[in-house]
C-alpha positions in Angstrom: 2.2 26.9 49.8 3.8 28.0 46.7 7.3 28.5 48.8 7.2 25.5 50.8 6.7 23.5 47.7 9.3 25.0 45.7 11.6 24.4 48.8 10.2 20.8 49.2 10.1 19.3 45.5 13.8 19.8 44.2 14.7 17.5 47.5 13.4 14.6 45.4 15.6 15.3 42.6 18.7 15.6 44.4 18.2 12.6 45.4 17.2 10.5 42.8 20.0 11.6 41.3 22.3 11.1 44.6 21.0 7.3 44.7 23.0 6.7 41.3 26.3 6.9 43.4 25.0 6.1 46.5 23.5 3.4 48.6 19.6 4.2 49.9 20.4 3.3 53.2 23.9 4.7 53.5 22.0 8.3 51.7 19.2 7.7 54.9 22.3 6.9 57.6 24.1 10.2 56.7 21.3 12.5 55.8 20.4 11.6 59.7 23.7 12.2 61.0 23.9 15.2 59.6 20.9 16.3 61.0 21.2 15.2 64.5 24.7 16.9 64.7 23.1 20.3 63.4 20.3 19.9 66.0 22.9 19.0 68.8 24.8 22.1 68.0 22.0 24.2 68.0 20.4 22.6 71.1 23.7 23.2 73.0 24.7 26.9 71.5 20.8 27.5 72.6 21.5 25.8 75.9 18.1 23.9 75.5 19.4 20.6 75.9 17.7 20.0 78.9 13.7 18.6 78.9 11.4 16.6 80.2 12.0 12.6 79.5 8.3 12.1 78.2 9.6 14.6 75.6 12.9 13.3 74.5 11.3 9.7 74.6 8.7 11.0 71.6 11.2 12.6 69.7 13.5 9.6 69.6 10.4 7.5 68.4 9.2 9.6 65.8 12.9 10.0 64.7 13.0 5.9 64.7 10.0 5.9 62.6 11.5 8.6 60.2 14.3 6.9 60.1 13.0 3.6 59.3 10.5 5.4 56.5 13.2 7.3 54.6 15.0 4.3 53.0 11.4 2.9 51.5 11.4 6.3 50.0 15.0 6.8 48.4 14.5 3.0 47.3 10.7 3.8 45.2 12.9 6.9 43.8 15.9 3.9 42.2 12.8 1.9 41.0 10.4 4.5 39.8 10.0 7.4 37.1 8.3 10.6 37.5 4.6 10.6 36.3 6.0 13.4 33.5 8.7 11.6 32.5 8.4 10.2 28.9 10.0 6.7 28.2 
């Protein structure tokens, strides 16, 4: 638990301070891209690209729904402060 959240936290900071240069949806656009070309790559180096429809269809929808979730996210972190931050 300790790892994964010491992984997972400094993700928010990066991008908090990534959304001062960048647009929240254009951050969401190419933190997907770059993650679908990574998974393509490894999919095809694998040679797992194959699969059953019923499985392909779910993982497009839950990536939709990622997708469509992430921007709410990086837009709260423009418009919010950390609960430890003093004004």
């Amino acid at each position: 638990m300790v790892a994964a959240t010491a992984l997972w936290a400094p993700r928010f900071v990066i991008i908090r301070d990534s959304l001062a240069r960048i647009d929240p949806v254009a951050l969401v656009c190419n933190r997907f891209a770059v993650a679908t070309l990574l998974l393509v790559i490894v999919l095809v180096a694998r040679r797992q690209c194959s699969g059953r429809r019923e499985a392909w269809r779910a993982a497009c929808s839950g990536g939709l729904f990622a997708a469509g979730g992430f921007p709410f996210q990086a837009i709260g972190l423009q418009t919010t402060t950390a609960g430890t931050r003093r004004s």
